[in-house]
C-alpha positions as semicolon CSV with decimal commas, in nm:
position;residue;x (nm);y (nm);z (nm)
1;X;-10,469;-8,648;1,441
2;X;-10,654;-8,753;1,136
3;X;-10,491;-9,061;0,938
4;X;-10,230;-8,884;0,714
5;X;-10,132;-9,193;0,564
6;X;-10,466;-9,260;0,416
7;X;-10,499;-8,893;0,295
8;X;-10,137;-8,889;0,168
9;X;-10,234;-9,202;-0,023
10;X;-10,564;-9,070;-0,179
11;X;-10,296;-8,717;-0,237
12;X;-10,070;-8,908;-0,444
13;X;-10,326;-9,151;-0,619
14;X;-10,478;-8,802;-0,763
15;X;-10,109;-8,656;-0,840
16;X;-10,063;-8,984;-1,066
17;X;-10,412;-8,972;-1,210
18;X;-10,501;-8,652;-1,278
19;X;-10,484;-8,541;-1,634
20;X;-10,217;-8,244;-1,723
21;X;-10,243;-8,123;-2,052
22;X;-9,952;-7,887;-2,206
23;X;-9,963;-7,582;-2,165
24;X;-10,144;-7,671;-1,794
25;X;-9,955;-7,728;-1,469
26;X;-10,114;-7,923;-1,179
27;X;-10,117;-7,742;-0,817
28;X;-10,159;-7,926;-0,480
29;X;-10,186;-7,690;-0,133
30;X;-9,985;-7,867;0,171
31;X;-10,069;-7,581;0,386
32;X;-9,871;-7,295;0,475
33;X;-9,626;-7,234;0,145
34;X;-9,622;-7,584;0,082
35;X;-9,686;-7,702;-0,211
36;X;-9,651;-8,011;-0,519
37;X;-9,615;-7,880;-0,861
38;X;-9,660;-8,116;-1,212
39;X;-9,624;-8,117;-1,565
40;X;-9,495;-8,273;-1,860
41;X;-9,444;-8,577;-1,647
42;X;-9,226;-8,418;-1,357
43;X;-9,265;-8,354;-1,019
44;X;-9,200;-8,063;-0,770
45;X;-9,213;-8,074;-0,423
46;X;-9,148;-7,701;-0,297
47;X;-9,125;-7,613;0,074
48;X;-9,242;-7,932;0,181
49;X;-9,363;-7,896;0,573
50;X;-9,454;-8,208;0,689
51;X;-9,368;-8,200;1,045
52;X;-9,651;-8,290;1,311
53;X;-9,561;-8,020;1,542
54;X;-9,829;-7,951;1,776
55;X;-9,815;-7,585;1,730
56;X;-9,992;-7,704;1,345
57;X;-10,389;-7,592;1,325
58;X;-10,378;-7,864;1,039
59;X;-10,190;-8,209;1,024
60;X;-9,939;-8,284;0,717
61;X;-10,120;-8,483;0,457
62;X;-9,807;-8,742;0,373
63;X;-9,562;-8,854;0,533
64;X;-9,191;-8,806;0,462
65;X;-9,154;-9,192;0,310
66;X;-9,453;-9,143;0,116
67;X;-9,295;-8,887;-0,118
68;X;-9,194;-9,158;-0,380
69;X;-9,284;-8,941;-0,683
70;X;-9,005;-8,626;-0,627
71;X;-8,848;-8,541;-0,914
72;X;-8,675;-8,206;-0,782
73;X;-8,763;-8,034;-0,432
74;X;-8,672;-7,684;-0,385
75;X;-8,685;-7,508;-0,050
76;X;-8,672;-7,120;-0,028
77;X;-8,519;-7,070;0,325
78;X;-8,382;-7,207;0,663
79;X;-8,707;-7,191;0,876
80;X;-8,844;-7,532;0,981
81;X;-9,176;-7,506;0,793
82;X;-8,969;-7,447;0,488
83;X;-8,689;-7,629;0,507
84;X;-8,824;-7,937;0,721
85;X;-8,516;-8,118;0,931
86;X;-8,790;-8,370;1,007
87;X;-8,966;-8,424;0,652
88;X;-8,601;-8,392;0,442
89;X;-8,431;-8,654;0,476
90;X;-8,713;-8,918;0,471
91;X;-8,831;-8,746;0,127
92;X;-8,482;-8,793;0,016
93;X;-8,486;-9,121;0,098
94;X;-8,807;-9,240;-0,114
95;X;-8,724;-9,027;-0,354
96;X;-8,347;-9,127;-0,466
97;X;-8,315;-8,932;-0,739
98;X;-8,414;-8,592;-0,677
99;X;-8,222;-8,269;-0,627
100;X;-8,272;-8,056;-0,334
101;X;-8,186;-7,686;-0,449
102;X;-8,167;-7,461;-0,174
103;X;-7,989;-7,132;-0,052
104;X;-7,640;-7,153;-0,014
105;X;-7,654;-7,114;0,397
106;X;-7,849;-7,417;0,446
107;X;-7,627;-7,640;0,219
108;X;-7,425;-7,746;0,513
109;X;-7,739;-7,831;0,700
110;X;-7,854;-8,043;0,462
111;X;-7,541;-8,186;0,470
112;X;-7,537;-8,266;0,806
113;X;-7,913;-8,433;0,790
114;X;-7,750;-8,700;0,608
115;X;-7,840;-8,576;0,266
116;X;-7,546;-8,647;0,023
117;X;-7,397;-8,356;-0,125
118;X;-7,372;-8,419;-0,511
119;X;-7,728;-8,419;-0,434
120;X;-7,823;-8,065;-0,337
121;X;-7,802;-7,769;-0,576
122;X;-7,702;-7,437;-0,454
123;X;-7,848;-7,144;-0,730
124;X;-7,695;-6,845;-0,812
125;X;-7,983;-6,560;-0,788
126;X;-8,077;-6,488;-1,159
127;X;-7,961;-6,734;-1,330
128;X;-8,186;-7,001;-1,491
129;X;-8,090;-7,421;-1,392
130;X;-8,252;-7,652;-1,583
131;X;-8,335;-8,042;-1,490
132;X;-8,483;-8,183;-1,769
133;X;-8,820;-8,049;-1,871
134;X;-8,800;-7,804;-1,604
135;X;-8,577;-7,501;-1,562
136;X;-8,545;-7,306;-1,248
137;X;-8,440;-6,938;-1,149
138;X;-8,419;-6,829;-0,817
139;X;-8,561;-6,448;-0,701
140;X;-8,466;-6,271;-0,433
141;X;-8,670;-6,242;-0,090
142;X;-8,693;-6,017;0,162
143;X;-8,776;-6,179;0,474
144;X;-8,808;-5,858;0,625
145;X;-8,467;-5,802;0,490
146;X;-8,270;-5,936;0,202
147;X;-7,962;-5,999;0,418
148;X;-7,745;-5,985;0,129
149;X;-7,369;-6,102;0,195
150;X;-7,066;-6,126;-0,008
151;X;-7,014;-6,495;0,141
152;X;-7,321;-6,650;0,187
153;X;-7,556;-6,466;-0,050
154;X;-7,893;-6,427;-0,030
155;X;-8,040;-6,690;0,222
156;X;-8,436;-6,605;0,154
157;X;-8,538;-6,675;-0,204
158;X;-8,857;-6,751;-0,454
159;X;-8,837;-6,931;-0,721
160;X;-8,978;-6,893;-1,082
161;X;-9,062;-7,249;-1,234
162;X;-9,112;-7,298;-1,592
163;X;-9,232;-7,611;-1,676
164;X;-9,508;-7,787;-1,946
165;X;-9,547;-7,387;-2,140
166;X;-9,626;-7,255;-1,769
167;X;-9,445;-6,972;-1,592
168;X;-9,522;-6,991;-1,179
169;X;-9,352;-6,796;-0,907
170;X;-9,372;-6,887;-0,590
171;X;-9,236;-6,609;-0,312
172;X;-9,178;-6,787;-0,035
173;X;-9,137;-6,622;0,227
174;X;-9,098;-6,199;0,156
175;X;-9,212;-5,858;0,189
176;X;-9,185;-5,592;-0,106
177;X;-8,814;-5,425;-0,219
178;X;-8,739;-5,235;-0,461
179;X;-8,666;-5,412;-0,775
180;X;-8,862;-5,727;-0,720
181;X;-9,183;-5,575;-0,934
182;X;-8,898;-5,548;-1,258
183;X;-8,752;-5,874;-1,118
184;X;-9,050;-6,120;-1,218
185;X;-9,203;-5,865;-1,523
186;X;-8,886;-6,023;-1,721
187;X;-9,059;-6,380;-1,655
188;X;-9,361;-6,296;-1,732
189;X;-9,597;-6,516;-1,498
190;X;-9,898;-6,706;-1,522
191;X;-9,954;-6,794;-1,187
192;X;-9,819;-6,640;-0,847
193;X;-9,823;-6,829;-0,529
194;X;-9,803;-6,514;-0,251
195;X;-9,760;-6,481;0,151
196;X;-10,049;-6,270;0,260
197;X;-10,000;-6,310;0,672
198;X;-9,795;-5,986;0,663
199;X;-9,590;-5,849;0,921
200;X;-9,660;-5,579;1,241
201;X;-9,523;-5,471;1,521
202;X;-9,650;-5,686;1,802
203;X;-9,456;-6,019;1,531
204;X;-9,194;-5,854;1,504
205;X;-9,139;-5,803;1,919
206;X;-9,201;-6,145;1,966
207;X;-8,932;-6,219;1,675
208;X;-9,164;-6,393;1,405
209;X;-9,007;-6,209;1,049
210;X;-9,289;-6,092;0,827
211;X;-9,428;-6,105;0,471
212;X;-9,637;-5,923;0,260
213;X;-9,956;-5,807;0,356
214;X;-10,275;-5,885;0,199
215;X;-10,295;-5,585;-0,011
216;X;-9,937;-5,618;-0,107
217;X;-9,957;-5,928;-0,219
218;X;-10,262;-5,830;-0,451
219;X;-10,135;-5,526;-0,632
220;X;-9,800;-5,765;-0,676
221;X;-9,964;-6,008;-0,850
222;X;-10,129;-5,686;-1,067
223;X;-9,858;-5,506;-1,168
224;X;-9,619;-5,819;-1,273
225;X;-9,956;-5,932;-1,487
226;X;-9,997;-6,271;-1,338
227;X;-10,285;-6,457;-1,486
228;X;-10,382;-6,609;-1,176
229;X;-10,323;-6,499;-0,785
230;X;-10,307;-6,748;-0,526
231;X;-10,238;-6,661;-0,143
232;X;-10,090;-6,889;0,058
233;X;-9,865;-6,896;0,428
234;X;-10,139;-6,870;0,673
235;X;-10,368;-7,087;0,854
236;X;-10,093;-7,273;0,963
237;X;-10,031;-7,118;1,323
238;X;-10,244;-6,916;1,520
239;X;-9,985;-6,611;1,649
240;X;-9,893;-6,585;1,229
241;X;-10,179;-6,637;0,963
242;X;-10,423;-6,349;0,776
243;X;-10,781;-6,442;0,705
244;X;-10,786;-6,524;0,283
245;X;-11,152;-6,380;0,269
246;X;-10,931;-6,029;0,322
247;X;-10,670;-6,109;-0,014
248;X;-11,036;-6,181;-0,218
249;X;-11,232;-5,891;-0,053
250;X;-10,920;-5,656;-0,180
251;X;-10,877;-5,828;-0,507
252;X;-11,236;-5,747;-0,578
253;X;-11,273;-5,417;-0,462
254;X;-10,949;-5,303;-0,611
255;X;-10,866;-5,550;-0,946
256;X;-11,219;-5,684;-1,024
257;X;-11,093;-5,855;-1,357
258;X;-10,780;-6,028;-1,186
259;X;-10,791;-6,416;-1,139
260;X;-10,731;-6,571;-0,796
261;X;-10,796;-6,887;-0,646
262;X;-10,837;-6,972;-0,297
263;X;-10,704;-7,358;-0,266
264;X;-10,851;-7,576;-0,006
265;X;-10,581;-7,756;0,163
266;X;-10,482;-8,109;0,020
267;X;-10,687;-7,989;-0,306
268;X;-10,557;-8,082;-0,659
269;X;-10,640;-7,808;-0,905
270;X;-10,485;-7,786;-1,265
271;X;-10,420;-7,436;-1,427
272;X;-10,463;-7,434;-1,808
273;X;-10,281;-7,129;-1,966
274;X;-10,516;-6,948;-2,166
């Protein structure tokens, strides 16, 4: 494995360094739906996945007790490479102040990783949460299903993050329902972070849930008027990923003027809203 503590430190040296204007945000891939998000000054870890599973084609650039600089981490669901048992509570650690939001099913595991509880933040679907520059609504996912209940909610969201004049969603992990297109026109994106490795049937019999496909993903990002498409979830394991040369092929054949950008992983990239 490749010396994640060197790359992690070289990660955050750019996070501190690099220039953010306003009306920019600055974007850093993890892998899979991992990924840091900064402006005005603050600091978003989403769906950190920093375990060093073996079943990873790609090591995790930091280690837990290198995240230092979390101002808020949001997770959108109870799998492991989105809500990591092992990366959580180290993060939470190094980074003392932060929040944790997360769905209201996985409060109690949080909970019982040692994380205190006045320190995760269950949202209500819908509803906008502020912490301090930043505010925060979570959007419903359908991982295949919504799995709405009455007493535990939905327990697969995205999340829309508004932060420094930008608007970003990030999915992650879902398929398409109806409403989810009139859902995220009211925000109004800039920049969408999508799951392209799709679902089919031989997945599904060996129980991995699905997400949208690659063409899904693109006319998405079309029809809510994002400025900029980026795919993400895949590459990570071999049984579950989608070649990205298939979102840009589609994108290009289909929605020649739309914006995308393919991130290498660890890569810093800010997004300036025209």
């Amino acid at each position: 494995m490749k010396d994640v503590t060197g790359i992690g430190r070289a990660l955050l040296a750019d996070i501190q360094q690099r220039r953010i204007p306003e009306n920019a945000l600055g974007l850093w891939w993890l892998g899979q739906a991992s990924f840091i998000v900064r402006g005005g000054g603050f600091t978003v870890y989403v769906d950190p996945y920093l375990n060093p599973s073996p079943k990873r084609l790609v090591p995790p650039p930091l280690l837990p007790e290198q995240v230092t600089n979390a101002d808020l981490v949001v997770c959108t669901h109870d799998h492991s490479d989105h809500i990591d048992p092992t990366a959580l509570p180290g993060i939470a650690a190094a980074s003392p102040h932060a929040k944790i939001l997360v769905p209201g099913v996985a409060r109690d595991k949080l909970v019982g990783l040692g994380i205190p509880a006045q320190r995760i933040v269950v949202p209500s679907v819908d509803e906008p949460i502020s912490f301090g520059p930043l505010t925060v609504t979570a959007i419903p996912a359908a991982h295949e299903e919504l799995d709405y209940s009455p007493d535990c909610g939905y327990p697969y969201v995205g999340y829309v993050l508004k932060l420094n004049g930008v608007t970003l969603y990030h999915a992650g992990d879902s398929t398409m329902y109806e409403g989810l297109i009139e859902r995220l026109k009211g925000h109004r994106p800039d920049v969408v972070l999508l799951p392209i490795n799709g679902h089919d049937w031989k997945r599904t019999h060996q129980g991995i849930i699905g997400n949208m496909t690659y063409r899904e993903a693109a006319d998405l990002a079309v029809e809510v008027g994002a400025d900029l498409a980026i795919p993400m979830h895949y590459g990570m394991f071999p049984h579950n990923t989608e070649p990205p040369g298939h979102f840009v092929d589609y994108i290009l054949d289909c929605y020649p003027t739309q914006k995308i950008k393919v991130m290498a992983r660890y890569e810093g990239f800010v997004y300036l809203k025209g």
